[in-house]
C-alpha positions in Angstrom: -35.5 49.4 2.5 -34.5 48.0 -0.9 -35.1 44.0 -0.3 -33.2 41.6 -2.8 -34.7 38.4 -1.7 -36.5 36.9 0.9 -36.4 33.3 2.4 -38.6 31.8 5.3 -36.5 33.1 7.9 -34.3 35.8 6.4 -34.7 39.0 3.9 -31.8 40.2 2.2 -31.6 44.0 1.3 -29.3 46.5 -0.1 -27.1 47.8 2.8 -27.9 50.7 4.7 -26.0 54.0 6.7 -28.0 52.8 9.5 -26.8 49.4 9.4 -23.2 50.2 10.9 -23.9 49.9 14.8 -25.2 46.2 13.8 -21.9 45.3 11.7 -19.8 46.2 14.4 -20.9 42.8 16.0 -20.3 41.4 12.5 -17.4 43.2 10.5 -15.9 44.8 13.7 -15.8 41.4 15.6 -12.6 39.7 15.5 -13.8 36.6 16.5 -16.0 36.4 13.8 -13.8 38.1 11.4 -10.6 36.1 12.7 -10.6 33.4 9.9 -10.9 35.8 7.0 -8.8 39.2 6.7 -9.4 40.5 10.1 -11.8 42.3 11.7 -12.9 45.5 9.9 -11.7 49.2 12.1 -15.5 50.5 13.3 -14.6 53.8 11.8 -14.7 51.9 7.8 -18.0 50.7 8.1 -19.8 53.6 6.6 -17.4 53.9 3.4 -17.9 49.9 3.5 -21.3 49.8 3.5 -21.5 52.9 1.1 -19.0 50.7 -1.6 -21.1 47.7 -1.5 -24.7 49.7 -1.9 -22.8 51.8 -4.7 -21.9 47.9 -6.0 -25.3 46.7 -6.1 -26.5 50.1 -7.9 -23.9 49.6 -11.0 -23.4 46.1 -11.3 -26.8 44.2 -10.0 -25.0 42.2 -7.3 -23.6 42.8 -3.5 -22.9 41.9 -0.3 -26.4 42.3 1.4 -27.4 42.9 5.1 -29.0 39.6 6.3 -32.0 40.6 8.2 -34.0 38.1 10.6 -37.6 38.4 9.7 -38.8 37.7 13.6 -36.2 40.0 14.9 -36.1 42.8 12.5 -32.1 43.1 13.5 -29.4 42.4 10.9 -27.9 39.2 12.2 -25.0 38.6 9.3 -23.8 39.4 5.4 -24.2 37.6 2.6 -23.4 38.0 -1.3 -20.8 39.1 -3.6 -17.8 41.2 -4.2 -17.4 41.8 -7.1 -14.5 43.2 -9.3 -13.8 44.2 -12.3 -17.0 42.4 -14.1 -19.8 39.7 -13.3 -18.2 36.7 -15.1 -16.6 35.5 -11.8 -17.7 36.8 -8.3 -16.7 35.8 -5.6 -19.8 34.5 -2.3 -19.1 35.8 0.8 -21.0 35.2 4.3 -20.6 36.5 7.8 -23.2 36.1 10.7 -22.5 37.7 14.6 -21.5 35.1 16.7 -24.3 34.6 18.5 -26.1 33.4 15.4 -23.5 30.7 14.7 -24.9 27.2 14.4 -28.8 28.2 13.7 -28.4 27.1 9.8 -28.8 31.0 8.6 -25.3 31.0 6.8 -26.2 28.1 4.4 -30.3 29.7 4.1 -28.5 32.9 3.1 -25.8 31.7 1.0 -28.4 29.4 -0.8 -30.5 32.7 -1.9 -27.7 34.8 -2.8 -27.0 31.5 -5.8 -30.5 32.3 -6.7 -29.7 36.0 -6.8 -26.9 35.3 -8.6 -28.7 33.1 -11.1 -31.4 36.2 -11.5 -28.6 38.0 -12.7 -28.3 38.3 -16.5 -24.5 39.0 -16.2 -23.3 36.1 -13.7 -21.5 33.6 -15.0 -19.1 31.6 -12.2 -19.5 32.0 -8.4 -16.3 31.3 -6.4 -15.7 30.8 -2.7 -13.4 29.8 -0.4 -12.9 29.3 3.5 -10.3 29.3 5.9 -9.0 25.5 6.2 -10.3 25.1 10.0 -13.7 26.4 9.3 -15.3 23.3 8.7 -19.0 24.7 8.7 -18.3 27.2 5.8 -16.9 24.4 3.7 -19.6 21.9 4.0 -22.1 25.4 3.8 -20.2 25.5 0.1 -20.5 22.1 -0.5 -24.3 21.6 0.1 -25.6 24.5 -1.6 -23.9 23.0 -4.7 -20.3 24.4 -4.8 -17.5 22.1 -6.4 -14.0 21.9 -4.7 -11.4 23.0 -7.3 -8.2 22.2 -5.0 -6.4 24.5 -2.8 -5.6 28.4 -3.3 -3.2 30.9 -2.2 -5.2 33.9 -0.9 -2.8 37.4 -0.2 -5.4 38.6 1.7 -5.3 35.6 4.3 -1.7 35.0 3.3 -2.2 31.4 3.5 -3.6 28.0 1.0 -7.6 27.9 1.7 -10.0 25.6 0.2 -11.5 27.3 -3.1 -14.7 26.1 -4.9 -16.7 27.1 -7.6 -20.0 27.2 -9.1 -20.9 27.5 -13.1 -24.2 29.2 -13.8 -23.9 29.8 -17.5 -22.5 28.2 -19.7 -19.8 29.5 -22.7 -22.7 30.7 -24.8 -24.3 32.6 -21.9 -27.2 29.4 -21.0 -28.1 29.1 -17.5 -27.1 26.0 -16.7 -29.9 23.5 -14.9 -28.7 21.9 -11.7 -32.0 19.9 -11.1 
């Protein structure tokens, strides 16, 4: 187990192969998936989970499995996809249903900016959540996100709510938020 961070109730680590049964109630839900691109096919998890570990190992940032410590079970996602480079990545987060509502979205999202702030190459974090899902959006907006205006995503196909998040500066700074 390759742990990235830790917070009092959750450890996030590198994703696994033997984490794709538990992201089938995650990734493969619909319901949970609903308000992004749609659920992902049960059969894609393992070249999903293999990208994103493959992610971490060349670029220093993720999407991790979210791990509750009392439980040992992987209970949601959180981090970053990442493209091309590090200046702008983009914060995701998705927890199984039956987690909703227990405040482990905004714990987890809260640790991956100080992940993201670890990392030397980081510059601007971006988000963005469906219009309806008024959790998510204040999730962004407490943990420090600003609201830029509305987006057009292709992969939701519709306008969404986008923030963002500087953490350097032009000449490379991190930048102090306290």
């Amino acid at each position: 187990m390759k742990k990235v961070c830790e917070t009092e109730r959750l450890l996030l680590r590198i994703l696994e192969s033997g984490d794709t049964e538990q992201l089938k109630r995650i990734w493969g839900d619909e319901e949970v998936m609903g308000l992004c691109a749609g659920a992902t096919p049960h059969d894609m998890l393992p070249r999903v989970v293999e990208y994103y570990a493959k992610c971490q190992e060349e670029k220093g940032l993720s999407v991790y499995a979210v791990v509750e410590k009392v439980s040992g079970n992987v209970i949601g996602t959180a981090g970053f996809n990442v493209k091309d480079s590090l200046e702008k990545v983009e914060l995701i987060y998705h927890f199984a249903k039956s987690y909703w509502g227990s405040g482990y979205a905004s714990e987890a999202a809260a640790a991956c900016v100080d992940v993201a702030k670890s990392n030397n190459s980081a510059c601007c974090l971006f988000a963005s959540a469906d219009p309806t899902n008024k959790s998510s959006l204040k999730i962004l907006e407490n943990i420090g996100f600003e609201f830029k205006g509305l987006k057009w995503f292709d992969d939701t196909n519709q306008e969404e709510p986008y923030y963002e998040m500087m953490i350097k500066d032009k000449n490379s700074h991190l930048i102090n938020e306290n």
